[in-house]
C-alpha positions in Angstrom: 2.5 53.7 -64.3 6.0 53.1 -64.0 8.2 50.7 -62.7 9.6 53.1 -60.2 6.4 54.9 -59.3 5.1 51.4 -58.6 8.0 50.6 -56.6 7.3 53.8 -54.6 3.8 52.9 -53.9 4.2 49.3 -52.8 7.0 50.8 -50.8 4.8 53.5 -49.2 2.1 51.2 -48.5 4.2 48.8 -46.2 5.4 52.0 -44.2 1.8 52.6 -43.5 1.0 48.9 -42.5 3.9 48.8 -40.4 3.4 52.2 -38.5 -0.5 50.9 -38.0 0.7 47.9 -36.3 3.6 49.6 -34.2 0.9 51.9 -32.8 -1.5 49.0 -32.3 1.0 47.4 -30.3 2.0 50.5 -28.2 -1.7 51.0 -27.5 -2.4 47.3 -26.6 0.7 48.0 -23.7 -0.7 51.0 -22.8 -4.3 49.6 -21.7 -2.0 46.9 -19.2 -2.1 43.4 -18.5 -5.7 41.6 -18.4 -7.1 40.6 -15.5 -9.7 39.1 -14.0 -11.1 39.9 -10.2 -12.9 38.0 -7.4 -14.0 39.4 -4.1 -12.5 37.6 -0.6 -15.5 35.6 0.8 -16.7 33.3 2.9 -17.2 30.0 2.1 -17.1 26.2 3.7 -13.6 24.6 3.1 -12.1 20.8 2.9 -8.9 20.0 2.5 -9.0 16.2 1.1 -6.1 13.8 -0.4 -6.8 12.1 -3.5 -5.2 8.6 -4.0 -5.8 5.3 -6.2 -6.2 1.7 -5.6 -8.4 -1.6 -5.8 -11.0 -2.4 -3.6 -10.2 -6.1 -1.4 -12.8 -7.9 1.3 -11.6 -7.3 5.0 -11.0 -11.1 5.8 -10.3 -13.4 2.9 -8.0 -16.2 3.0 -5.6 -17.8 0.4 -5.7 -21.5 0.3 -2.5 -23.2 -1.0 -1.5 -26.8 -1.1 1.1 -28.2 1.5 1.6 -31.3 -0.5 2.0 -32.1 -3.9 -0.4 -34.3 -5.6 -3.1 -34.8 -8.1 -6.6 -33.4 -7.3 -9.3 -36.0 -7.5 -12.1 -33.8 -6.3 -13.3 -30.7 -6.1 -16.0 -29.9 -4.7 -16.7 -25.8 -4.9 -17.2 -23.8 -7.7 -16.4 -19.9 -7.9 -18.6 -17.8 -6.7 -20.2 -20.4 -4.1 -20.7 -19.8 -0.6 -19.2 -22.4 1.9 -19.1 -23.1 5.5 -15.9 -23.1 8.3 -14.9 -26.8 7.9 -16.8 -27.8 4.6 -14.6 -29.9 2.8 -13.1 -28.2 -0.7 -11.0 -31.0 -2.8 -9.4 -33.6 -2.6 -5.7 -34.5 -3.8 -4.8 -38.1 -4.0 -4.0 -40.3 -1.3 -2.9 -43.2 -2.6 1.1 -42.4 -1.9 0.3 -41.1 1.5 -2.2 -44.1 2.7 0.8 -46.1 1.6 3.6 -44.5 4.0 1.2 -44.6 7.1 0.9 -48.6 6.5 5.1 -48.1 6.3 5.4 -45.9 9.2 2.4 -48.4 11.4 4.7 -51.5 10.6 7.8 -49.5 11.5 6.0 -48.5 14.7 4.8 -52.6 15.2 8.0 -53.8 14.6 10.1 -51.2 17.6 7.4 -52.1 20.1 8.4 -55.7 20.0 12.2 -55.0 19.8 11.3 -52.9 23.2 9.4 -55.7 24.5 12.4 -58.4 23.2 14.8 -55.4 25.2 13.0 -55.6 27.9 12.8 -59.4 28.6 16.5 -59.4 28.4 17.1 -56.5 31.1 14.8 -58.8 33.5 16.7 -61.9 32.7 20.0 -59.7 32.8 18.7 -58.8 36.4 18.2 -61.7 37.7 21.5 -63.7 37.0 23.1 -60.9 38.3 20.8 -60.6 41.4 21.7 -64.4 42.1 25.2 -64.1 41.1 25.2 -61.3 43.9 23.6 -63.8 46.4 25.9 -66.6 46.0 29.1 -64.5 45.7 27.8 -63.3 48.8 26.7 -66.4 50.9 28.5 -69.0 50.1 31.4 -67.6 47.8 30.8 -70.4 45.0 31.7 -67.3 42.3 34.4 -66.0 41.7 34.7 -61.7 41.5 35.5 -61.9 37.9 32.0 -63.7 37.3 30.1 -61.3 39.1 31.4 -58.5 37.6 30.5 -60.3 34.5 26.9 -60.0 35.4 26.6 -56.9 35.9 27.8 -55.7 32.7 25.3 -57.6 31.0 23.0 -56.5 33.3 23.9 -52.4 32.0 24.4 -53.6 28.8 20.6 -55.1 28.8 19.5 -51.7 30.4 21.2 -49.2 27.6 19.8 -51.6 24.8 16.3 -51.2 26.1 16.4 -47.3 26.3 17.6 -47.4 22.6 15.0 -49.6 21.6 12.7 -46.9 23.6 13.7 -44.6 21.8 13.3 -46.5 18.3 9.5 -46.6 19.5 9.1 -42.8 20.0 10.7 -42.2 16.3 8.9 -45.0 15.1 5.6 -43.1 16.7 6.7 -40.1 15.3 7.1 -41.0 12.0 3.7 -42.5 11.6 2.2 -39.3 12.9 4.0 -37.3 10.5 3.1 -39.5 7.6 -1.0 -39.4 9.3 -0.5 -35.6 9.0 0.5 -36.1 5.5 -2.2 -37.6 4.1 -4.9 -35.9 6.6 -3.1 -32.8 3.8 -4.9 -34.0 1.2 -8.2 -33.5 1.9 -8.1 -29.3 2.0 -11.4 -27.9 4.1 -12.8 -24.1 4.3 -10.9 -22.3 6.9 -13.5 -19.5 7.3 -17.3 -18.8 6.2 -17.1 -16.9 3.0 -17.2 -16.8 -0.9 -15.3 -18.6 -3.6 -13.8 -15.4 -4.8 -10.9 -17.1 -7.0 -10.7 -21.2 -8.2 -7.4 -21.4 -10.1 -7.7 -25.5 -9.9 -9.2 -27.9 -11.8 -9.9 -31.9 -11.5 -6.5 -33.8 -12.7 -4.2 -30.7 -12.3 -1.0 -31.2 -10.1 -1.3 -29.3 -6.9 2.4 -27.9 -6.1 4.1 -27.2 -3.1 5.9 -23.9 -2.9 9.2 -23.1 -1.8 12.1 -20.1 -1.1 12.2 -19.3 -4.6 9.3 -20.5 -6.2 5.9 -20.3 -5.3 3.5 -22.6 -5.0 0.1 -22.9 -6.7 -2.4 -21.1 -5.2 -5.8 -23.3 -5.6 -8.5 -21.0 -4.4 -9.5 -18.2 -2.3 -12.6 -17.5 0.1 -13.4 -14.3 1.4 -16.3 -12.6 3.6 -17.4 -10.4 1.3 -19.7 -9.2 3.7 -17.1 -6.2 4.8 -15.3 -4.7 1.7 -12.3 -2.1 2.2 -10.6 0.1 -0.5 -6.6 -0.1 -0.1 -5.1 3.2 -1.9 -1.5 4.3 -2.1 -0.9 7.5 -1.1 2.3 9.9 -1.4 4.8 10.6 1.7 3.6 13.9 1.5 0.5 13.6 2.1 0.5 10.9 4.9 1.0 13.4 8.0 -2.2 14.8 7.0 -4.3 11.6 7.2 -5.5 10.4 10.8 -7.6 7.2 11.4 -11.2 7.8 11.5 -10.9 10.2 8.3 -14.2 10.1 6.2 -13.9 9.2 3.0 -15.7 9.1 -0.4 -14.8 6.3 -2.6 -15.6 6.2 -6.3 -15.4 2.6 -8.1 -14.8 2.6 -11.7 -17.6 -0.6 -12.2 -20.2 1.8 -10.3 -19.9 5.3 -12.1 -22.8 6.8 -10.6 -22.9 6.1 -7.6 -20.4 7.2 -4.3 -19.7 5.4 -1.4 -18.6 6.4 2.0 -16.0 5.0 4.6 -13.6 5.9 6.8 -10.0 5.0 7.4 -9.0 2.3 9.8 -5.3 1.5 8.8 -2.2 3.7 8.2 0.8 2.1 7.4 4.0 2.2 9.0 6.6 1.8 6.4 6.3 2.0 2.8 4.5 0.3 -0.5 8.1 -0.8 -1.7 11.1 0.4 0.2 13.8 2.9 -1.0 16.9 1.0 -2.2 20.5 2.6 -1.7 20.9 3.3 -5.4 17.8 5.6 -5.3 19.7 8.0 -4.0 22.8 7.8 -6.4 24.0 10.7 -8.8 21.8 11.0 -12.1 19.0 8.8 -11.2 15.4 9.7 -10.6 13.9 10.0 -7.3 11.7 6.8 -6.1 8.5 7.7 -5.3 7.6 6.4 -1.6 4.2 5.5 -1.4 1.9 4.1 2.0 -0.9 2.2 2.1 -4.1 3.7 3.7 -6.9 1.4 4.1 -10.4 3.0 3.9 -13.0 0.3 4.9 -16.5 1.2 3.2 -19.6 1.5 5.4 -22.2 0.0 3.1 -21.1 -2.1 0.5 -23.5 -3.4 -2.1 -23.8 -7.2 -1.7 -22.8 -7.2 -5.5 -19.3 -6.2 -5.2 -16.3 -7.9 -6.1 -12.7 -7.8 -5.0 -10.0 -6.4 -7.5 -12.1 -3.2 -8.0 -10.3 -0.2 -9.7 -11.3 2.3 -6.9 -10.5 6.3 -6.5 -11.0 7.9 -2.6 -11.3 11.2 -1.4 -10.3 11.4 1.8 -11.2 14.9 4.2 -8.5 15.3 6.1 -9.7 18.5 7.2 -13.0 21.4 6.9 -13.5 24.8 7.7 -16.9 26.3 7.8 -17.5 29.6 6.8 -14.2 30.2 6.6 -12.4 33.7 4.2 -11.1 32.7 1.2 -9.3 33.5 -1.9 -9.0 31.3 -5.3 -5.9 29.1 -5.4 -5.0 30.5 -8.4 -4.7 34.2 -6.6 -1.9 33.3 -3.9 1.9 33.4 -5.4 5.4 33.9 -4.2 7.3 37.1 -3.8 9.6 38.8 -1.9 8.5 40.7 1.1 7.7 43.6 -1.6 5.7 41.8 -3.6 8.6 41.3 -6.4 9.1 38.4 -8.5 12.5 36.7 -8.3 14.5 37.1 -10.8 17.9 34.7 -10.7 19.9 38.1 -12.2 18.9 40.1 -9.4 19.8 38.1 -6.3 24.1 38.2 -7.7 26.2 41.1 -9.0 29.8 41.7 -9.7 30.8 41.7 -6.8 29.1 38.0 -5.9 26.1 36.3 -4.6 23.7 38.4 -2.0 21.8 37.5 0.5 19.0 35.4 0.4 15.6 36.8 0.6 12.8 34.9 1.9 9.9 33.6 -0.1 6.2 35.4 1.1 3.0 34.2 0.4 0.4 36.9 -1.2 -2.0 38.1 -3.0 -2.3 41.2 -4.9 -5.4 43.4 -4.2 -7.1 45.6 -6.7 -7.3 49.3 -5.4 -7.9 52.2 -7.4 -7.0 50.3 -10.6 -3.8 49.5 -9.0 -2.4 45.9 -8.2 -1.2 46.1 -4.6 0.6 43.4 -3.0 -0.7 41.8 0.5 1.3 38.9 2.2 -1.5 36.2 3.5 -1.1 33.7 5.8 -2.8 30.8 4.4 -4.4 27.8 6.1 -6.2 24.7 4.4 -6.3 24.0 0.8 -9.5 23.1 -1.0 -9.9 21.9 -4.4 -10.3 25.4 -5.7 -9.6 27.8 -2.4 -7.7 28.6 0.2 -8.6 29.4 3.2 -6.6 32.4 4.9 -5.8 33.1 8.5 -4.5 36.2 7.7 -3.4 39.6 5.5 -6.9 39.7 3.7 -10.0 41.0 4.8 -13.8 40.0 3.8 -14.6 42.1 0.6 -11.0 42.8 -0.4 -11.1 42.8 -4.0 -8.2 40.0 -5.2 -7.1 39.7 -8.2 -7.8 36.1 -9.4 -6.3 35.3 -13.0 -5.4 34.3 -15.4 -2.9 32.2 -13.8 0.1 33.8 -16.2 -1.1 37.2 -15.4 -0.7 36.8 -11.6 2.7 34.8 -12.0 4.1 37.7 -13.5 2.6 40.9 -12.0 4.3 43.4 -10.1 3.2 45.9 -7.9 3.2 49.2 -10.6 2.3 47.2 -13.8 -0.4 48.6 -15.6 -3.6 46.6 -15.1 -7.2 46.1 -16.9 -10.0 44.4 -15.5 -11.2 42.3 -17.7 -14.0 40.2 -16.1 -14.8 38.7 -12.7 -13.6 34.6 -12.1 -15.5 32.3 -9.8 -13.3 29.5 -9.9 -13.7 29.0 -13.7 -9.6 28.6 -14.2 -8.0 25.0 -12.6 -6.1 25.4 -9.8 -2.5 26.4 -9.1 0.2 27.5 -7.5 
């Protein structure tokens, strides 16, 4: 064979390959867009919200030192149970024992310059009270001399109320310094566990202040009543209420699920929006609130710090009509998808045309479009109020297929779905 007749034969050949596949292609657009079906039934519903945190005891108590010292003793260990009022350490007294003697000396010492004060205001008083007589009866002193008296009668009287009031600071400072070293012996505030013992015989207790923290040296908590404390998104906050049931999986248990229900909402957020959230070219700050979900029977093994997930119901229909998630879209009020091209022309921007909720129905191998009004989400349905009946035929997937359709595309039934595809909108 030639080189040309070869030529011509390769050259026929790829005509042929490419005229199979061009007809392949026009037959694949000719059987329409695959789809899958589910009928419009009736099912329970429950809307829940889905939110993270750690599981914490209802009543626990930090314990931090409010004086600085050296611990002598300690005498809890972690995981031991104490008593209200059992004592917990000791941090040492020797500084403190030292400034009460100070402060009870300074205290000795101002009651006897009151008790000097005061002998002098009586002896004060009584030259003057005789200097008074005889100016009076017989007029052996002069004016001048009895005026002299007096003074040092108000002078004696203003040096005793100083002196008082030495006493009383005196008295106060030895009280202060008592309170100080009553500090250093640290006793159990509440009944509870030793969750957390961060201190250890010799180590320097410190004091915190504005900008630096002090040491914490242990924690007790009842551990009886254990609560799960989950952030949850601002959008999903109106639809919690208190009294919500919950179900609240813990990392540490995998098998097992415990209940609850919420007792606390909070009123402002996790961590507050800043000013600059808000500026040009920076993301949004995600505003969290804390939702406290207090468990009802806790296993007498659990521990604080907990990774924790809860479901919370915020709502549930029963027997409620429904349609898979993954049917309902968004459309215009003809069931057409918008398309940013459409909605401006030459001659400028149009009017805006409201979003509708739907679904498209299969009828007569047709997709027709239905607008729905829905009501609460599940993890898989919704439930619809409206626009659908029981035994409407919807069609359910795949979720590109239904983001795409329009009302005369050309469909094929492919299969049936019963909630095999994840959910979405």
């Amino acid at each position: 064979m030639t080189k040309s007749k070869k030529l011509l034969v390769g050259g026929s050949a790829l005509v042929v390959l490419f005229s199979l596949a061009g007809i392949a292609v026009a037959n694949q657009r000719d059987r329409g867009v695959e789809i899958r079906t589910e009928v419009a039934a009736r099912r329970d519903v429950v809307s829940q919200v889905t939110a993270s945190g750690y599981v914490q005891p209802m009543r626990k108590v930090d314990i931090s030192a409010d004086i600085s010292g050296r611990v002598t003793d300690l005498l809890v260990e972690e995981g031991q149970w104490v008593e209200q009022g059992d004592l917990l350490l000791r941090i040492d007294p020797t500084s403190y024992e030292a400034n009460v003697r100070r402060a009870a000396a300074t205290v000795a010492q101002a009651r006897a310059d009151a008790a000097q004060a005061r002998a002098n205001k009586l002896r004060a008083q009584g030259e003057y009270d005789r200097a008074e007589r005889m100016s009076r009866a017989e007029n052996l002193i002069s004016a001048a001399e009895l005026e002299l008296a007096q003074t040092e009668l108000l002078v004696a009287e203003a040096q005793l109320e100083s002196v008082e009031y030495g006493v009383a600071q005196a008295e106060a400072g030895l009280s202060e310094a008592q309170e100080q070293l009553r500090k250093t012996t640290i006793s159990a505030p509440m009944s509870g566990h030793v969750t957390r013992l961060n201190i250890e015989v010799g180590e320097t207790a410190i004091v915190g202040t504005m900008n630096n923290p002090g040491s914490l040296l242990l924690t007790i908590a009842d551990l009886s009543t254990m609560e799960t404390r989950v952030r949850v998104g601002e959008t999903d906050i109106p639809d919690i209420s208190l009294g919500d049931r919950a179900e609240v999986r813990i990392d540490a248990y995998p098998n097992k699920i415990f209940t609850g229900e919420v007792t606390q909402i909070a009123n402002s957020a996790v961590t507050a929006p800043t000013s600059e959230s808000g500026a040009p070219g920076q993301q949004a700050q995600a505003i969290d609130f804390e939702v406290i979900v207090t468990l009802s029977t806790p296993p007498s093994d659990l521990r604080p710090d907990l990774t924790a997930t809860a479901e919370i119901v915020t709502d549930t229909r029963v027997h409620a009509l429904t349609v898979p998630i993954i049917a309902v879209t968004v459309r215009d009020e003809r069931g057409r998808r918008f398309d940013g091209d459409s909605q401006s022309s030459a001659s400028g921007p149009q009017d805006e045309t409201d979003e509708v909720e739907g679904v498209f129905l299969l009828r007569n191998g047709e997709p027709v479009w239905a607008p729905v009004q829905v009501g609460i989400v599940g993890d898989w349905y919704f439930e619809l109020v409206a626009g659908v009946e029981e035994g409407d035929t919807v069609i359910s997937g795949p979720y590109a297929a239904v983001r795409d359709l329009e009302p005369d595309a050309t469909i094929r039934v492919t299969g049936s779905s019963e909630g095999t595809e994840a959910p979405g909108r």
